[in-house]
C-alpha positions, 0 to 999 in steps of 0.5 A, spaced: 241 707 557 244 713 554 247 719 559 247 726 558 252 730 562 250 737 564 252 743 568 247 744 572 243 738 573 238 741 577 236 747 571 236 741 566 232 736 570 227 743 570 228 745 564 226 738 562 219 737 566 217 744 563 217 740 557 213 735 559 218 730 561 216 725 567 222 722 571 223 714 573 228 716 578 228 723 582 234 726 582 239 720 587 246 721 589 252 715 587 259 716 589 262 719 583 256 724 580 248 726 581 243 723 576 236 722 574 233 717 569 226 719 565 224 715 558 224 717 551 217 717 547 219 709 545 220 707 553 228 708 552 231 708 558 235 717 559 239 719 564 242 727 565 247 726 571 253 732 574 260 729 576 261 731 582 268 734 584 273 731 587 
């Protein structure tokens, strides 16, 4: 799995489905950041994901 950090991960995740980009896992919350997962056109697991503050 390759992790993209983005500012604003909702406007990503937007920005990506514009594109044509289906998502595995809806954007989820974990402990230390938001995060959604979707593939790549050889089925390779991408995440983009936003650290949260502290």
């Amino acid at each position: 799995t390759i992790a993209f950090e983005v500012d604003d991960i909702d406007a990503a995740i937007a920005q990506l489905q514009k594109r044509g980009v289906t998502f595995d896992m809806e954007k989820t919350e974990t402990p230390v950041c938001w995060m959604a997962q979707f593939r790549d056109p050889d089925g390779n697991k991408l995440l983009v994901h936003k650290r949260k503050t502290a």
